[in-house]
DSSP file (Angstrom, degrees, kcal/mol; ACC not computed):
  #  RESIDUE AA STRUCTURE BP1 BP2  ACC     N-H-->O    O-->H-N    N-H-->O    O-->H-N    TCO  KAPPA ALPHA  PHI   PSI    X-CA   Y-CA   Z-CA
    1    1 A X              0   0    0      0, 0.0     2,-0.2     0, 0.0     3,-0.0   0.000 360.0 360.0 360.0 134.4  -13.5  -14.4   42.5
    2    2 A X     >  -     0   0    0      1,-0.1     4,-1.2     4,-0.0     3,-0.2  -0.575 360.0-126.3 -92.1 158.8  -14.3  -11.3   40.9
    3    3 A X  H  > S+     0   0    0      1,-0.3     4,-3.5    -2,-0.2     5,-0.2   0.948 114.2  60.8 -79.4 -46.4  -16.1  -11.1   37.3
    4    4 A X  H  > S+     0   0    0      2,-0.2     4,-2.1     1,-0.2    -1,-0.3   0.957 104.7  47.2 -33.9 -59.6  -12.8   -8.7   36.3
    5    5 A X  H  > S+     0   0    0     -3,-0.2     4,-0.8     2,-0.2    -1,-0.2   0.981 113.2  55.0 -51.9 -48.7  -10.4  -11.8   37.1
    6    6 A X  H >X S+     0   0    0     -4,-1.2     4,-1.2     1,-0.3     3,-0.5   0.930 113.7  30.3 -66.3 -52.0  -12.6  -13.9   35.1
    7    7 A X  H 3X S+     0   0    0     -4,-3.5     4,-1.1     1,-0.2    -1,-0.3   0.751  97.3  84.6 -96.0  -2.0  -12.9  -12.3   32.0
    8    8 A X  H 3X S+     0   0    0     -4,-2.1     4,-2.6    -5,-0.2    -1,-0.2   0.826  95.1  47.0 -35.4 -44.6   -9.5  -10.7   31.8
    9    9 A X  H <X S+     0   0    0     -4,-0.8     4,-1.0    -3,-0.5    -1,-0.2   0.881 110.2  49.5 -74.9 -36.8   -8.1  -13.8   30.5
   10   10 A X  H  < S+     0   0    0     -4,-1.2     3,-0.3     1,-0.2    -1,-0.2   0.859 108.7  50.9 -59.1 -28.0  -10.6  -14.5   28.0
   11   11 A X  H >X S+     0   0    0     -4,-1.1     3,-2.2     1,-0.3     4,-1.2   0.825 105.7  59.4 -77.7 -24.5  -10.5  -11.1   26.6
   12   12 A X  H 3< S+     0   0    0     -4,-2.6    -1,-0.3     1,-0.3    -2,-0.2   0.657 106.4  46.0 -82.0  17.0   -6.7  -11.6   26.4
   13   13 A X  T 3< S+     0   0    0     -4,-1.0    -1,-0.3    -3,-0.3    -2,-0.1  -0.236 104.7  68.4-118.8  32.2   -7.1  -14.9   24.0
   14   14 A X  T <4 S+     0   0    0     -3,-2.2    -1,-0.2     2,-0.1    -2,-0.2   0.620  78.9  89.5 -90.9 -42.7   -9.3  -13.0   22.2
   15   15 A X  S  < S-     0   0    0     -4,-1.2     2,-0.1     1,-0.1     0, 0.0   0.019  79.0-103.0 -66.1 168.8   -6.9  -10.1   20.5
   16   16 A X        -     0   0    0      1,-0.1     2,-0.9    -3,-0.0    -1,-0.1  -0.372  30.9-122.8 -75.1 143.8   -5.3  -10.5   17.3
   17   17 A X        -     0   0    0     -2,-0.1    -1,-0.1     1,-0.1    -2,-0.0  -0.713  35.4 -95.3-115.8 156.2   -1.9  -11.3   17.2
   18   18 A X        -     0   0    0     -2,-0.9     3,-0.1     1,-0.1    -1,-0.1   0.164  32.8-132.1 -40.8 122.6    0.5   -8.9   15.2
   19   19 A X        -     0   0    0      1,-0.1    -1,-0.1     3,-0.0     2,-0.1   0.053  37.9 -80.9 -53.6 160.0    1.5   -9.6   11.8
   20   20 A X        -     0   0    0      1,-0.1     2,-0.4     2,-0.0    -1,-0.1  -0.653  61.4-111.1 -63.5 144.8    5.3   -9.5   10.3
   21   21 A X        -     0   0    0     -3,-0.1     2,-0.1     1,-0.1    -1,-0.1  -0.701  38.2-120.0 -55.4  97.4    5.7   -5.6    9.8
   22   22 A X        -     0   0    0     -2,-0.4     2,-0.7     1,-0.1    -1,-0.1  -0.376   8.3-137.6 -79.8 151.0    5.8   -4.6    5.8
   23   23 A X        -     0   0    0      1,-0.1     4,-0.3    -2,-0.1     5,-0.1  -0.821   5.5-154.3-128.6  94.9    8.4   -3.1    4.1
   24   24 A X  S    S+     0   0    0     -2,-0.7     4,-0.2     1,-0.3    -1,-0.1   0.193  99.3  57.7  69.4 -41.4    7.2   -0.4    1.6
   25   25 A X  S    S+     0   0    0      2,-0.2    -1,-0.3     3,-0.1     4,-0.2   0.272 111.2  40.4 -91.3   1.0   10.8   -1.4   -0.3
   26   26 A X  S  > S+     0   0    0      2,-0.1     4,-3.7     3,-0.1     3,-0.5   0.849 116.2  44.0-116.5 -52.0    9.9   -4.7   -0.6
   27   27 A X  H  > S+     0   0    0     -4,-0.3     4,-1.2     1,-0.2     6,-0.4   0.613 106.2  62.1 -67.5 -12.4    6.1   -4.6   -1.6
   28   28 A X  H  4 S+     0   0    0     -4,-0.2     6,-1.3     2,-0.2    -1,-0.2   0.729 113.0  41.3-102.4 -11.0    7.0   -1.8   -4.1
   29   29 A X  H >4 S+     0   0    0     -3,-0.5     3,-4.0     4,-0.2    -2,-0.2   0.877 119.8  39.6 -80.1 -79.1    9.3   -4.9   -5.8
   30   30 A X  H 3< S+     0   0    0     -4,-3.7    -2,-0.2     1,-0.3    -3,-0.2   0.751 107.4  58.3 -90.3   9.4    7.0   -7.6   -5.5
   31   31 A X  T 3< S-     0   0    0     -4,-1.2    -1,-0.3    -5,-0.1    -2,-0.1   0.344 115.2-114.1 -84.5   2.1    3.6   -5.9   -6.4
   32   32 A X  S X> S+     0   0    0     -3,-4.0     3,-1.8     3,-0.1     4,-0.7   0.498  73.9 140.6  95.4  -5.7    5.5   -5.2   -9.6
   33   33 A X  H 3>  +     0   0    0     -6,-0.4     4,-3.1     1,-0.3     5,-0.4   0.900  69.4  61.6 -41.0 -49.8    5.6   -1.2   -8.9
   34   34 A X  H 3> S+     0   0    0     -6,-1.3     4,-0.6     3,-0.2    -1,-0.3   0.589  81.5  75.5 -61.3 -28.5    9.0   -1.1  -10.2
   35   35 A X  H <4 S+     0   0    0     -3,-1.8    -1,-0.2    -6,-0.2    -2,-0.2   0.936 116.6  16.9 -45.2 -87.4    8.2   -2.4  -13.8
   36   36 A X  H  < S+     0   0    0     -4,-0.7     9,-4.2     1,-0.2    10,-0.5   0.748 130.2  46.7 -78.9 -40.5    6.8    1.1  -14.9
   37   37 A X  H  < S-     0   0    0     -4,-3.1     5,-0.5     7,-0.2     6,-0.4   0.882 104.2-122.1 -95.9 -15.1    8.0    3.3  -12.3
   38   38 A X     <  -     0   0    0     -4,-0.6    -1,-0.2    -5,-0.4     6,-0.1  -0.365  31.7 -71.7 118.7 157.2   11.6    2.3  -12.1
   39   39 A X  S    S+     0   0    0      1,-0.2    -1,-0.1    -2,-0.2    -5,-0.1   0.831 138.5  36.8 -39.8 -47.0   14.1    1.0   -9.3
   40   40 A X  S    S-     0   0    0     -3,-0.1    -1,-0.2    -6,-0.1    -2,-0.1   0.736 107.3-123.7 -97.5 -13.8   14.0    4.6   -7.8
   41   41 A X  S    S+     0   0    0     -4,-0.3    12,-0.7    -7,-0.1    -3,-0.2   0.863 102.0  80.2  71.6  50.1   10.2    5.2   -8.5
   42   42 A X  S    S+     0   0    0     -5,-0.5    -4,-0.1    10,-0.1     9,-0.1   0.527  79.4  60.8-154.0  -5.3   11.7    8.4  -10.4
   43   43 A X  S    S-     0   0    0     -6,-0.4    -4,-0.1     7,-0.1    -5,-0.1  -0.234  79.2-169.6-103.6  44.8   12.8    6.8  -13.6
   44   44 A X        -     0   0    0      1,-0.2    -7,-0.2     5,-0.1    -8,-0.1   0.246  32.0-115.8 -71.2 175.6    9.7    5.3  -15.3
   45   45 A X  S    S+     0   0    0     -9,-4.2     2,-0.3   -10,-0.1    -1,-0.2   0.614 101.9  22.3 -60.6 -12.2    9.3    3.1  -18.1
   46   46 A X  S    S-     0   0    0    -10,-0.5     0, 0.0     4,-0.1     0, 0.0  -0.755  81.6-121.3-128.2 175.3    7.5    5.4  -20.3
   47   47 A X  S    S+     0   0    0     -2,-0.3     4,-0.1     1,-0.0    -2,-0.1   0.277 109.8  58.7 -86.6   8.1    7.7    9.4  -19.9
   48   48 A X  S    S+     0   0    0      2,-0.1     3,-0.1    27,-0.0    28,-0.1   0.899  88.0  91.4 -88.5 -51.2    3.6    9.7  -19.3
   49   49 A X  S    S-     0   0    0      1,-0.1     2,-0.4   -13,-0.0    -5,-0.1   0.300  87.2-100.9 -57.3 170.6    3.9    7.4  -16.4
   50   50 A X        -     0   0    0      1,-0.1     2,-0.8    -7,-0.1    -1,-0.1  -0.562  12.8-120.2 -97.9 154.7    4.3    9.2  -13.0
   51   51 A X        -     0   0    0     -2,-0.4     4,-0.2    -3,-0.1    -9,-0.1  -0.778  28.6-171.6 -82.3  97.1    7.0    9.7  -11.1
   52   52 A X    >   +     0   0    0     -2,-0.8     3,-2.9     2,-0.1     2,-0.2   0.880  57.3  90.1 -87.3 -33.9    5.8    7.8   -7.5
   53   53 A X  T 3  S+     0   0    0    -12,-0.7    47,-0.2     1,-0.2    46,-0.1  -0.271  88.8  26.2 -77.9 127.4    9.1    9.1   -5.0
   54   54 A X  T 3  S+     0   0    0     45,-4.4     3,-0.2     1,-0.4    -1,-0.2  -0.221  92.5 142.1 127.2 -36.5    8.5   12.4   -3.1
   55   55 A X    <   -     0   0    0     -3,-2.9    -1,-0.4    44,-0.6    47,-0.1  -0.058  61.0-105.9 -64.7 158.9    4.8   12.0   -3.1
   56   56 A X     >  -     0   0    0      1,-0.2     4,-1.2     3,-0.1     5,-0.3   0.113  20.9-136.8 -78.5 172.9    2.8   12.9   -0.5
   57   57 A X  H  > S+     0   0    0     -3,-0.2     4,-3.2     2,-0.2    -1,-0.2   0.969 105.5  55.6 -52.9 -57.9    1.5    9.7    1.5
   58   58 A X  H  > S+     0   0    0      1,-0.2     4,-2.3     2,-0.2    -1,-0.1   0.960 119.3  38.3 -64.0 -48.6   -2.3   11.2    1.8
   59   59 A X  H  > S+     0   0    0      2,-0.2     4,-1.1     1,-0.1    -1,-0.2   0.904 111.9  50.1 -85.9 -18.1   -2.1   11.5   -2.0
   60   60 A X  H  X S+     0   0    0     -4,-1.2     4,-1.0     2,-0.2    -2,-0.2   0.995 112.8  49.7 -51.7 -74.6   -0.3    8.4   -3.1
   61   61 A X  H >X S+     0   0    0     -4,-3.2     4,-1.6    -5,-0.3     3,-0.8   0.777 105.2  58.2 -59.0 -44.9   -2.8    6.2   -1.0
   62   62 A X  H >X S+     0   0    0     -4,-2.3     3,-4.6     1,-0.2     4,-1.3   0.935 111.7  45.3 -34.6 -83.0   -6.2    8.1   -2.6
   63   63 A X  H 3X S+     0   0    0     -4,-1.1     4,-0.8     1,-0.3    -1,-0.2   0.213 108.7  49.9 -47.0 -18.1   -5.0    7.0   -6.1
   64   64 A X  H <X S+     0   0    0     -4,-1.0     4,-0.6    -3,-0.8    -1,-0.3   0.588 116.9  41.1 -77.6 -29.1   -4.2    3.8   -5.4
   65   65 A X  H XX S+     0   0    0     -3,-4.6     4,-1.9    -4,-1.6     3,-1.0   0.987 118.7  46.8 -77.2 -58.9   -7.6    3.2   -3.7
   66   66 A X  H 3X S+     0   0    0     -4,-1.3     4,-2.0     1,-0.3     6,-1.2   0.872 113.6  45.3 -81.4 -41.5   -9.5    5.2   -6.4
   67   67 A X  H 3< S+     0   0    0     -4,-0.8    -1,-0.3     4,-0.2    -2,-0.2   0.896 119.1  51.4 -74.4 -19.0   -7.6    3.4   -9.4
   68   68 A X  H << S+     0   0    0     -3,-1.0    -2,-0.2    -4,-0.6    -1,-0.2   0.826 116.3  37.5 -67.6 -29.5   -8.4   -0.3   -7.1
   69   69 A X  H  < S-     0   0    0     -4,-1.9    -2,-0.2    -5,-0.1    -3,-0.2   0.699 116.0-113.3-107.9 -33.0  -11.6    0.3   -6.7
   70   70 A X  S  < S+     0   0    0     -4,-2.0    -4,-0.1    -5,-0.4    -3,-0.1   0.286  84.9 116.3 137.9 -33.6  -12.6    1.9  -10.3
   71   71 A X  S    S+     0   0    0      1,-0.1     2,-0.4    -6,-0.1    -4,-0.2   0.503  77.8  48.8 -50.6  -0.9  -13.3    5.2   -9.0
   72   72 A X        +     0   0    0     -6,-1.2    -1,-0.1    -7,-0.1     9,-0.1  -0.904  59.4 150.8-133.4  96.9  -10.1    6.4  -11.3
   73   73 A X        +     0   0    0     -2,-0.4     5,-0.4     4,-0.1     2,-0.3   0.566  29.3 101.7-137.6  12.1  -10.1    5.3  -14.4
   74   74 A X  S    S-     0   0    0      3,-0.1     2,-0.5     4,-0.1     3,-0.3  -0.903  76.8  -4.4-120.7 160.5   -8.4    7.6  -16.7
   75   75 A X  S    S-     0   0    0     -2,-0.3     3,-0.4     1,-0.2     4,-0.3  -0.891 134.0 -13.4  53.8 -91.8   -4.9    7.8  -18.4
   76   76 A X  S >> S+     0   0    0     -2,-0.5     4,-1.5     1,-0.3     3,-1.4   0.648 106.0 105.9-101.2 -10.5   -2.9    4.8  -17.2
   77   77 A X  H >> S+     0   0    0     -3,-0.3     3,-1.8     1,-0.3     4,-1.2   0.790  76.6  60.1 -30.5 -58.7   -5.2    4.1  -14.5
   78   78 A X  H 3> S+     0   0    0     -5,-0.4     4,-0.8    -3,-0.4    -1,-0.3   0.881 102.0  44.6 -36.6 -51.5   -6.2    1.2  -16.7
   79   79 A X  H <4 S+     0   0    0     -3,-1.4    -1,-0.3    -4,-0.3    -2,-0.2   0.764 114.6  53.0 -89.2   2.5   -3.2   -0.6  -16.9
   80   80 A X  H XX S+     0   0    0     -3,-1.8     3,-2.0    -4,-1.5     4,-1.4   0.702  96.6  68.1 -60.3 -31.9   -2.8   -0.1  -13.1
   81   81 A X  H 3< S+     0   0    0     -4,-1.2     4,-0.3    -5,-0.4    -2,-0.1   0.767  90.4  63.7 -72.8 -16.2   -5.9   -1.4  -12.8
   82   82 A X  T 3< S+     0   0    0     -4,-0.8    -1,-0.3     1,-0.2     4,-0.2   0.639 108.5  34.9  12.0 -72.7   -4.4   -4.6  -13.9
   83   83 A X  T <4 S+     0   0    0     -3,-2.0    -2,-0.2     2,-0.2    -1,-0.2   0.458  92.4  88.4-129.0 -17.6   -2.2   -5.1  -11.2
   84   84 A X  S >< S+     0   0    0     -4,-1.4     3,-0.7     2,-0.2    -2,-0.1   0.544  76.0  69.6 -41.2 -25.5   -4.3   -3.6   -8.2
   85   85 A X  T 3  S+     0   0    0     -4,-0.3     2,-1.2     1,-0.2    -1,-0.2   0.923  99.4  55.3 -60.6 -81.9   -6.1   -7.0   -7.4
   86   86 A X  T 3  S+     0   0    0     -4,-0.2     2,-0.5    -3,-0.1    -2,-0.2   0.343  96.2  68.7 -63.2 -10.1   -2.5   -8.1   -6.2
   87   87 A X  S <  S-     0   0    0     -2,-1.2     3,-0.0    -3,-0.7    -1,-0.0  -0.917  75.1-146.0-126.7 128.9   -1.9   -5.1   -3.6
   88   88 A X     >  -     0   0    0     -2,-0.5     4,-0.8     1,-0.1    -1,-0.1   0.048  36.7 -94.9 -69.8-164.1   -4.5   -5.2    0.1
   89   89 A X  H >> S+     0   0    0      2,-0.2     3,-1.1     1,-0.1     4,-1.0   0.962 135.7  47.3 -76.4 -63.4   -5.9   -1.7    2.1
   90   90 A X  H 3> S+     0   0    0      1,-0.3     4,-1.2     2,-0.2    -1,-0.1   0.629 105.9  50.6 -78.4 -30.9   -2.7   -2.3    4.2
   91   91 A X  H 3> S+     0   0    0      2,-0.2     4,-2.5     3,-0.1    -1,-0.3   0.886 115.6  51.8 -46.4 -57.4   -0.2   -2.9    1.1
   92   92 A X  H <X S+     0   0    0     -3,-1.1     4,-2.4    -4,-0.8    -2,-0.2   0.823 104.2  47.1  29.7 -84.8   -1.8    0.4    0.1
   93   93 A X  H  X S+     0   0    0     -4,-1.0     4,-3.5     1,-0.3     5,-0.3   0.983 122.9  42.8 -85.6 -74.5   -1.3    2.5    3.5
   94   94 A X  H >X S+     0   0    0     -4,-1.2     4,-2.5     1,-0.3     3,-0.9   0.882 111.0  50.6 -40.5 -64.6    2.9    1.0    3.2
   95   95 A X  H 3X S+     0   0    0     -4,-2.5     4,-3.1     1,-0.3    -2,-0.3   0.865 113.4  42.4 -57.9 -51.8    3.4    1.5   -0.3
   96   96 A X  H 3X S+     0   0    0     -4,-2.4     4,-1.0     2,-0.2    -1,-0.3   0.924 120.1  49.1 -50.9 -37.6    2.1    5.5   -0.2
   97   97 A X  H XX S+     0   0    0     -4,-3.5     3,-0.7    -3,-0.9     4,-0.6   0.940 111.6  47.3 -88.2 -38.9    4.4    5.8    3.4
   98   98 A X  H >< S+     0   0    0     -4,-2.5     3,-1.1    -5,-0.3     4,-0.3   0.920 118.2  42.5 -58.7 -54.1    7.3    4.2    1.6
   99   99 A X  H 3< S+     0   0    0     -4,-3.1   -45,-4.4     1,-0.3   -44,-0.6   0.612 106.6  55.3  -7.4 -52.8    6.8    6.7   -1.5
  100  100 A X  H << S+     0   0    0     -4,-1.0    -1,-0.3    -3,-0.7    -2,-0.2   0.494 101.8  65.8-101.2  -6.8    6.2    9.7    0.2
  101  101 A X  S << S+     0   0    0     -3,-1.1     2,-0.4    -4,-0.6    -1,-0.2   0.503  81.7  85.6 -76.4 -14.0    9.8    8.7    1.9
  102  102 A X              0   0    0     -4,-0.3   -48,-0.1   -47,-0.1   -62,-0.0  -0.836 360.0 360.0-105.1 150.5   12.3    9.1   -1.4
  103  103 A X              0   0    0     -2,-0.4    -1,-0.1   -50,-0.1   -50,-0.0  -0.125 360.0 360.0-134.3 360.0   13.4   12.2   -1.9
């Protein structure tokens, strides 16, 4: 028996296995996005707040990290900051790709 046979199997009970796939439409719902920014993310609740659909991905995802982590912390960033405990890095990465997808 070769050492290759051996550890093939082990490595393959090592990997992770995939998670349910998240849907951008669904987190932008239950993370509460939709209170401020609207149903379409183009109507929000105030006229200061931003308008989230159309944006790019690359910038959507900074801003969400920078207002999660602190690194953002002016004009509504505060009352984002709020509600950012409730969204992961990977809630994040969906939510921008879902964004940057309404037109």
């Amino acid at each position: 028996m070769t050492l290759g046979v051996v550890a093939a199997p082990a490595l393959a009970g090592d990997a992770k296995p995939a998670g349910p796939k998240l849907d951008g439409a669904k987190l932008y719902v239950e993370r509460t996005c939709v209170a401020c920014h609207g149903k379409d993310a183009k109507t929000p609740l105030l006229p200061d707040y931003p308008r989230l659909a159309g944006q790019s991905a690359a910038y959507a995802e900074q801003q969400l990290r920078d207002i999660k982590s602190g690194a953002r912390a002016n004009g509504n960033a505060a009352a984002m900051k709020g509600v950012m405990h409730l969204v992961s890095e990977e809630e994040i990465k969906v939510l921008a790709e879902y964004l940057a997808s309404l037109k």
